[in-house]
KETI-110509 format. One record per residue (C-alpha): residue number from 1; residue in one letter; x, y, z. Coordinates in steps of 0.1 Angstrom, whole numbers, padded with zeros to 4 digits. Example, Ala and Ser with C-alpha at 12.3 -4.5 7.8 and 13.67 -1.06 7.14 Angstrom:
@i:1, aa:A, px:0123, py:-0045, pz:0078
@i:2, aa:S, px:0137, py:-0011, pz:0071
//
This chain:
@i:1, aa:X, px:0050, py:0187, pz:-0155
@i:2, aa:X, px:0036, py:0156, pz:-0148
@i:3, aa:X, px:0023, py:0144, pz:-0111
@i:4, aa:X, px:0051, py:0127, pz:-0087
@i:5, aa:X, px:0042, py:0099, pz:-0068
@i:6, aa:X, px:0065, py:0084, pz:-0041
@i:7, aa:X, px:0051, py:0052, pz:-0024
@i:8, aa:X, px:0072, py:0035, pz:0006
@i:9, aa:X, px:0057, py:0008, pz:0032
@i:10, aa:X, px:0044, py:0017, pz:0064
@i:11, aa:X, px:0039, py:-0006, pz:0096
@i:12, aa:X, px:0041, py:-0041, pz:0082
@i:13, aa:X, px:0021, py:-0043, pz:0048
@i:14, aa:X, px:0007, py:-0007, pz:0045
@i:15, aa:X, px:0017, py:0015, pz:0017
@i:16, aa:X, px:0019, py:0047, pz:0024
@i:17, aa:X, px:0016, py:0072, pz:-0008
@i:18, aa:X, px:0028, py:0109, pz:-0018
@i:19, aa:X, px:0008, py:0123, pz:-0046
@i:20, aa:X, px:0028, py:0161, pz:-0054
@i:21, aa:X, px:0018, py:0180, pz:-0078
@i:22, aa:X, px:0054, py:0200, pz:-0091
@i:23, aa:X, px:0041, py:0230, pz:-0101
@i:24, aa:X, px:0024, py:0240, pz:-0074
@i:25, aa:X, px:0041, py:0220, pz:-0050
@i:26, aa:X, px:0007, py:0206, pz:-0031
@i:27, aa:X, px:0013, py:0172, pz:-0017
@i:28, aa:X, px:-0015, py:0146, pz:-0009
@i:29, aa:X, px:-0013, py:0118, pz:0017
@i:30, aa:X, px:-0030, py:0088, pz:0004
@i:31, aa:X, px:-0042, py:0073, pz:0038
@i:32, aa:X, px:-0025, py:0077, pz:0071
@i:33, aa:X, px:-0012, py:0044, pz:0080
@i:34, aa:X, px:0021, py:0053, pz:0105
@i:35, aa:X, px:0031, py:0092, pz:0109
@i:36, aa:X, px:0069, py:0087, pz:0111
@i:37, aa:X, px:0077, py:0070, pz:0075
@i:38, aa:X, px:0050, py:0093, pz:0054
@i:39, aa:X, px:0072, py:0131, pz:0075
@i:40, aa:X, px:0107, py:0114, pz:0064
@i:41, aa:X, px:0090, py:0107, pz:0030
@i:42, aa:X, px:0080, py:0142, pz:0028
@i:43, aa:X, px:0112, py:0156, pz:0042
@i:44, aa:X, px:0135, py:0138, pz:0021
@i:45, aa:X, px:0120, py:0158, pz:-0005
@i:46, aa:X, px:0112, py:0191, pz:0015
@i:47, aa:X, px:0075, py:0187, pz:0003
@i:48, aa:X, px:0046, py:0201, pz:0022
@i:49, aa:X, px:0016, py:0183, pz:0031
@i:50, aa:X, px:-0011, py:0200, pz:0021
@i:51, aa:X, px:-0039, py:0173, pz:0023
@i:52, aa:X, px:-0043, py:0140, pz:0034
@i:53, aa:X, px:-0072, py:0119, pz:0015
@i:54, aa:X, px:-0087, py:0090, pz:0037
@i:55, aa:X, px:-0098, py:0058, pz:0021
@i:56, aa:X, px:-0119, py:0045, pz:0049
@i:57, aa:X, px:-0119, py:0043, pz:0091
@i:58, aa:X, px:-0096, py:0015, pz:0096
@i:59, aa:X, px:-0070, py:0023, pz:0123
@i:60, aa:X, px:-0040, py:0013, pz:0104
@i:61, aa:X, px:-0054, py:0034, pz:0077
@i:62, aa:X, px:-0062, py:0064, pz:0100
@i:63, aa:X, px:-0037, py:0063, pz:0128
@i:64, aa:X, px:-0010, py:0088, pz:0117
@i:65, aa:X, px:-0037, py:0116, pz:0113
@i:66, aa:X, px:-0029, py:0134, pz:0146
@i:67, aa:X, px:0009, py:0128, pz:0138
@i:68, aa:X, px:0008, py:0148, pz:0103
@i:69, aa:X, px:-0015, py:0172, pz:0121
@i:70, aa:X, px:0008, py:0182, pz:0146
@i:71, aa:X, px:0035, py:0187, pz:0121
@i:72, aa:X, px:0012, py:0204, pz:0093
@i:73, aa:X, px:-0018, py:0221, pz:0107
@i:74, aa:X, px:-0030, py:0233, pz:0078
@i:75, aa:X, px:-0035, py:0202, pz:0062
@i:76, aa:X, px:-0068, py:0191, pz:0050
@i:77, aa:X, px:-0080, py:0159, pz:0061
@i:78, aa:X, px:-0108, py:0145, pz:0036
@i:79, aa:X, px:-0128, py:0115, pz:0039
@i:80, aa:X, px:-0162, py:0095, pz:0036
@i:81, aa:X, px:-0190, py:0116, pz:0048
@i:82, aa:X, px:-0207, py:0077, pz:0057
@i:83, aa:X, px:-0176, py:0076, pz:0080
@i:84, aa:X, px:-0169, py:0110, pz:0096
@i:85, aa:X, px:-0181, py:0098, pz:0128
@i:86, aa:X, px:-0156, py:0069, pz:0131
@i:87, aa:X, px:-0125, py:0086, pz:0112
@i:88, aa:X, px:-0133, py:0121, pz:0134
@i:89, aa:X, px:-0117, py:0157, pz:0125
@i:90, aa:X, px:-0124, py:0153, pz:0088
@i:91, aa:X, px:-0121, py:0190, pz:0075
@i:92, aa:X, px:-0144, py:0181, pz:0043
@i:93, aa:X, px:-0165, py:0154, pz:0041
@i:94, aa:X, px:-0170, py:0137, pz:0007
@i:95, aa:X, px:-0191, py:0108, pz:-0013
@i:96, aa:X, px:-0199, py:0100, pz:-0048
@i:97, aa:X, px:-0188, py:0121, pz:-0077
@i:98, aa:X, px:-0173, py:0147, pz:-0052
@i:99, aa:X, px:-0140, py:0166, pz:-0067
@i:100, aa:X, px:-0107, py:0167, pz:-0043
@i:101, aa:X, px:-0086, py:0189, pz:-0054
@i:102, aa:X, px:-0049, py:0193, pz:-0044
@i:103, aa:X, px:-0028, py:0222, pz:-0060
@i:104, aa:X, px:-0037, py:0217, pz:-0096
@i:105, aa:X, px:-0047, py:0176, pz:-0092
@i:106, aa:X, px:-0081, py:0164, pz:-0091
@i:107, aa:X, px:-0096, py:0134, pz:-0079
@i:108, aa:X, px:-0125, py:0119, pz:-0084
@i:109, aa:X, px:-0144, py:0103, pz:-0052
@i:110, aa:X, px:-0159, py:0069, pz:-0061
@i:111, aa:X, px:-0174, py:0051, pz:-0034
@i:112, aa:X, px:-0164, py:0018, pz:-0032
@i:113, aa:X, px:-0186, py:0001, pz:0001
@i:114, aa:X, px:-0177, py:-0037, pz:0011
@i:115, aa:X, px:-0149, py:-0035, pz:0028
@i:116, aa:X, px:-0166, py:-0010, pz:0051
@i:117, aa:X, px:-0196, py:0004, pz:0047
@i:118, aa:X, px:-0179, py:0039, pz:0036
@i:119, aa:X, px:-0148, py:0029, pz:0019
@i:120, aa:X, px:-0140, py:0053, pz:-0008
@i:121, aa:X, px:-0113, py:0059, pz:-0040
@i:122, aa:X, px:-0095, py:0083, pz:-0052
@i:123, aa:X, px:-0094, py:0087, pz:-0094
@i:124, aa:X, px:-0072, py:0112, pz:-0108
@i:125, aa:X, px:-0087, py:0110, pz:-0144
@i:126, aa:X, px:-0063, py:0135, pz:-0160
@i:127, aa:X, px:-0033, py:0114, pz:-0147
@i:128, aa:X, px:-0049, py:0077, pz:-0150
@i:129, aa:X, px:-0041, py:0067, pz:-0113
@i:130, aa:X, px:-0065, py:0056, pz:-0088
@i:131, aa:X, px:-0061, py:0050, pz:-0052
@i:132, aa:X, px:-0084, py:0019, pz:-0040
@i:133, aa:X, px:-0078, py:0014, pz:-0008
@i:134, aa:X, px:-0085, py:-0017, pz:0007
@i:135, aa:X, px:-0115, py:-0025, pz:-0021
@i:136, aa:X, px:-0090, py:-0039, pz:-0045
@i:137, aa:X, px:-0059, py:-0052, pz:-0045
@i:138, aa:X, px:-0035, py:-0069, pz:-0069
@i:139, aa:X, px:-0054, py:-0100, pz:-0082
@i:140, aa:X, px:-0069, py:-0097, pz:-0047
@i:141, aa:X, px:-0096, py:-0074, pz:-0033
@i:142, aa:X, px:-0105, py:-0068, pz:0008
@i:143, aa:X, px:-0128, py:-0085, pz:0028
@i:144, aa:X, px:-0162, py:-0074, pz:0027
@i:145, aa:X, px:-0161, py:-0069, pz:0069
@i:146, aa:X, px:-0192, py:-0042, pz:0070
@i:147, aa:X, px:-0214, py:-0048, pz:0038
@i:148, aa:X, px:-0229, py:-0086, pz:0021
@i:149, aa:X, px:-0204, py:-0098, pz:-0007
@i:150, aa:X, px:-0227, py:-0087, pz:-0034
@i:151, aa:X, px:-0223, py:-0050, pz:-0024
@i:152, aa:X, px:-0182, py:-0057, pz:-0025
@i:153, aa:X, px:-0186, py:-0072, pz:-0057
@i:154, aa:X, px:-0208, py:-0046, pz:-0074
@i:155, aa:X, px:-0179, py:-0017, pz:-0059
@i:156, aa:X, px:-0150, py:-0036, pz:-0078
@i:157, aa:X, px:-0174, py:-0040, pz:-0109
@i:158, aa:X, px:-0170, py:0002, pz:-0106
@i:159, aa:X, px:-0137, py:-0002, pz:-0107
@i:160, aa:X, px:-0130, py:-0024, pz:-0134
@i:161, aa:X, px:-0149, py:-0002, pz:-0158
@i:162, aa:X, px:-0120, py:0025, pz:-0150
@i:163, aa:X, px:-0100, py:0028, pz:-0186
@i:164, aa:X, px:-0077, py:-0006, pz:-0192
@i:165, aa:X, px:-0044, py:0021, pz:-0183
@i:166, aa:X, px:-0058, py:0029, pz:-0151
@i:167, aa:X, px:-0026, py:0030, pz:-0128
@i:168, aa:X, px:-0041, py:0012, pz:-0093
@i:169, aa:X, px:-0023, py:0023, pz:-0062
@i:170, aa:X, px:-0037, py:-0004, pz:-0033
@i:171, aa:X, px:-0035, py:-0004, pz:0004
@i:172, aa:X, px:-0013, py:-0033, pz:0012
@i:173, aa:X, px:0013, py:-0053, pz:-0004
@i:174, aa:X, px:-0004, py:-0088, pz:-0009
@i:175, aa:X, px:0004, py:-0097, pz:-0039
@i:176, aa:X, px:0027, py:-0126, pz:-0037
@i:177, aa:X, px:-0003, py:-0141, pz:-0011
@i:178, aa:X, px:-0028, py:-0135, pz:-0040
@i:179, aa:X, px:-0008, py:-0146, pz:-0066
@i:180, aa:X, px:-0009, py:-0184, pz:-0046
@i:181, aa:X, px:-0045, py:-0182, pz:-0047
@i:182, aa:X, px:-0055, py:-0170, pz:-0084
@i:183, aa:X, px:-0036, py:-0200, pz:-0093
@i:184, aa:X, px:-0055, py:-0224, pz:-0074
@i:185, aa:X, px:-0086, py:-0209, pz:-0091
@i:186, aa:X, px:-0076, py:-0197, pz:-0123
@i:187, aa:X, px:-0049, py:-0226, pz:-0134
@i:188, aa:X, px:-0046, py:-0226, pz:-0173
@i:189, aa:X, px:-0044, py:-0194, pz:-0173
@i:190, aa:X, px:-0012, py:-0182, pz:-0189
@i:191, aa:X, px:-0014, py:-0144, pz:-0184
@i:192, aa:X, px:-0016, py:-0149, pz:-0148
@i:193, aa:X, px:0011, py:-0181, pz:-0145
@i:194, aa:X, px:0035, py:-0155, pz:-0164
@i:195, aa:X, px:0026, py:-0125, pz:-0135
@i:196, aa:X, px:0029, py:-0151, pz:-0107
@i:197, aa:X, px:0065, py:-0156, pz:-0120
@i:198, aa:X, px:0070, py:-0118, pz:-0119
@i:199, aa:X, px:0055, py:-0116, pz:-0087
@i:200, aa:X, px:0076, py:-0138, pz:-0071
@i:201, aa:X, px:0106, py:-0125, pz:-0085
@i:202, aa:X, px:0101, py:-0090, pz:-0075
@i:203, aa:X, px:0093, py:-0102, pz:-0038
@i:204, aa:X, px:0123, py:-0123, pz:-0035
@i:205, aa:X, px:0145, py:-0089, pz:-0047
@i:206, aa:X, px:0121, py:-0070, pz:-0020
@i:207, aa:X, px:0104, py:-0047, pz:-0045
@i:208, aa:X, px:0070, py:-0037, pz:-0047
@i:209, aa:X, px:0044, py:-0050, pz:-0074
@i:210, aa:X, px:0026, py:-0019, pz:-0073
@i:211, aa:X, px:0010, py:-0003, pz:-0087
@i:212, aa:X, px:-0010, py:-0025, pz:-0111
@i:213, aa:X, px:-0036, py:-0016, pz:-0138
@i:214, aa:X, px:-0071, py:-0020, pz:-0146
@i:215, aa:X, px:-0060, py:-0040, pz:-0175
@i:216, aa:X, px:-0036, py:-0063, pz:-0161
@i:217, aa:X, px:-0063, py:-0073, pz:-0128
@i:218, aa:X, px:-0088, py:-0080, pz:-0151
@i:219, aa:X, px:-0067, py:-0107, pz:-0173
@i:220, aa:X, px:-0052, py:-0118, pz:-0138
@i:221, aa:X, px:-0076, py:-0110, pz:-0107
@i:222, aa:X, px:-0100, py:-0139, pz:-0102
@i:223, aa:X, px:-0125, py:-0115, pz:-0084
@i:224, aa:X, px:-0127, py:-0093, pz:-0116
@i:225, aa:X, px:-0134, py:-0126, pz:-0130
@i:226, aa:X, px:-0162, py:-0144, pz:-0113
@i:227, aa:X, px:-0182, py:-0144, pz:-0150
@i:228, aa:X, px:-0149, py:-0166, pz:-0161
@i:229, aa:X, px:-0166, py:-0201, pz:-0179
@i:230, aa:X, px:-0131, py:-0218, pz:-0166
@i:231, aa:X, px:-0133, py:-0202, pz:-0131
@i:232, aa:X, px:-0171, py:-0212, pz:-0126
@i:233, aa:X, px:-0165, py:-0248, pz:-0137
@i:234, aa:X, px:-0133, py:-0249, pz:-0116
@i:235, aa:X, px:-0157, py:-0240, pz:-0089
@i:236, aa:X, px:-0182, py:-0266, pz:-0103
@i:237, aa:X, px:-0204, py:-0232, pz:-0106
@i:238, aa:X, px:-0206, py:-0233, pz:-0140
@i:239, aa:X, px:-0238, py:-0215, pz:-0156
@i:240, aa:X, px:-0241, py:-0198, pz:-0120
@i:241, aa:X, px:-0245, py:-0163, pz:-0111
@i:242, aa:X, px:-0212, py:-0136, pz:-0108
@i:243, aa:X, px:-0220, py:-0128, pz:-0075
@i:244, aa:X, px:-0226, py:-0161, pz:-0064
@i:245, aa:X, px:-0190, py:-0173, pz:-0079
@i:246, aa:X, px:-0176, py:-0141, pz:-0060
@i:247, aa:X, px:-0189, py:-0150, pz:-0027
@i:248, aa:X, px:-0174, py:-0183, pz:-0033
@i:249, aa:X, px:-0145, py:-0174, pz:-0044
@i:250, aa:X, px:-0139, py:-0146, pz:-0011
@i:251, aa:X, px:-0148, py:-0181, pz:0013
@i:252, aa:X, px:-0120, py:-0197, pz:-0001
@i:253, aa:X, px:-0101, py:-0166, pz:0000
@i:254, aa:X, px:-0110, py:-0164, pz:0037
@i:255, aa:X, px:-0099, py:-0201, pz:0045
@i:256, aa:X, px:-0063, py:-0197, pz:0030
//
């Protein structure tokens, strides 16, 4: 049977996400943004958390840890080794290439530093989804708060090499906010004019845009596309370097 995923919003702009595997019954926690909306997503479907996979330390990311805990104490919480220290009471510590397995699921760790310095994703090969965090978002991607542009840049780079049908489960819901600024950067181009009607059309009837894929964010997401000759002379960067165009392009990002 294939894997069940259940994603509802948490706090303001946080996804939270249930990845259950049917045949065993496991269910993973994707991040641990509010405890109250991810135990009624759970109990509306009498699953049982069985782990809870952490993309990186940020408390709205982290916060419902102690929540699911105290309802499910045999839960696994897994995280970045680089950020055991400021997630705390990590059960297993992973990095690069590690396997996480829940029931008969595996994910693949890829570590994805920028946003913070430990920020890892979650790739369930097999199934074609990955869970990125805060590293990329839908024609967005996070602020590089802990690590130099370059490094942010050279984690969505792994990413993007993910196969086209690559299923991308994000962090947040900003899409409509991104959508406003690809356009500014990115104007002639009609792939992304056509999502940004989508985009706004699915906001205004209050559903989510998510999850994306590899394919679609690297026609659309002007930070998969910093080697773009229309984006670089937009810029008046043409001939200049990716990651020079990406930091640009995450300053103006900033400003908006």
């Amino acid at each position: 049977m294939a894997v069940h995923i259940h994603q509802f919003l948490c706090l303001k702009d946080n996804f939270g996400v249930l990845v259950h595997d049917p045949g065993t019954r496991a269910t993973a926690a994707i991040d641990a943004p509010d405890a109250g909306p991810i135990l009624a997503a759970l109990a509306a479907r009498e699953w049982d958390l069985a782990d809870i996979l952490i993309t990186h330390h940020h408390f709205d990311h982290v916060q419902g840890i102690a929540g699911l805990k105290a309802r499910f104490p045999r839960a696994r919480v897994i995280g970045p080794a680089k950020e055991a220290a400021k997630i705390g009471s990590l059960d297993l510590a992973i990095g690069e290439g590690d396997g996480v397995v829940t029931g008969a699921l595996e994910a693949k760790v890829i570590e994805v530093p920028g946003h913070t310095s430990g920020h890892v994703a979650y790739w369930f090969e097999d199934e074609d989804i990955l869970f990125a965090g805060d590293t990329l978002f839908a024609m967005g991607c996070g602020r590089p708060f802990e690590e130099r542009p370059a490094v942010l840049f050279n984690s969505l780079m792994k990413l993007a090499a993910l196969p086209g049908e690559t299923q991308v489960y994000c962090g947040h819901e900003y899409t409509l906010a991104n959508t406003r600024f690809a356009l500014t950067v990115d104007p002639s181009n009609a792939i992304l004019t056509e999502r940004a009607g989508e985009v706004a059309r699915r906001r205004e009837a209050s559903e989510f845009t998510l999850p994306t894929t590899i394919a679609i964010e690297l026609a659309t997401n002007p930070f998969l596309r910093a080697d773009d000759p229309d984006i670089k002379a937009g810029l008046g960067m043409a001939g200049s370097d990716p990651v020079a165009v990406f930091t640009n392009l995450r300053e103006r990002k900033n400003k908006m």
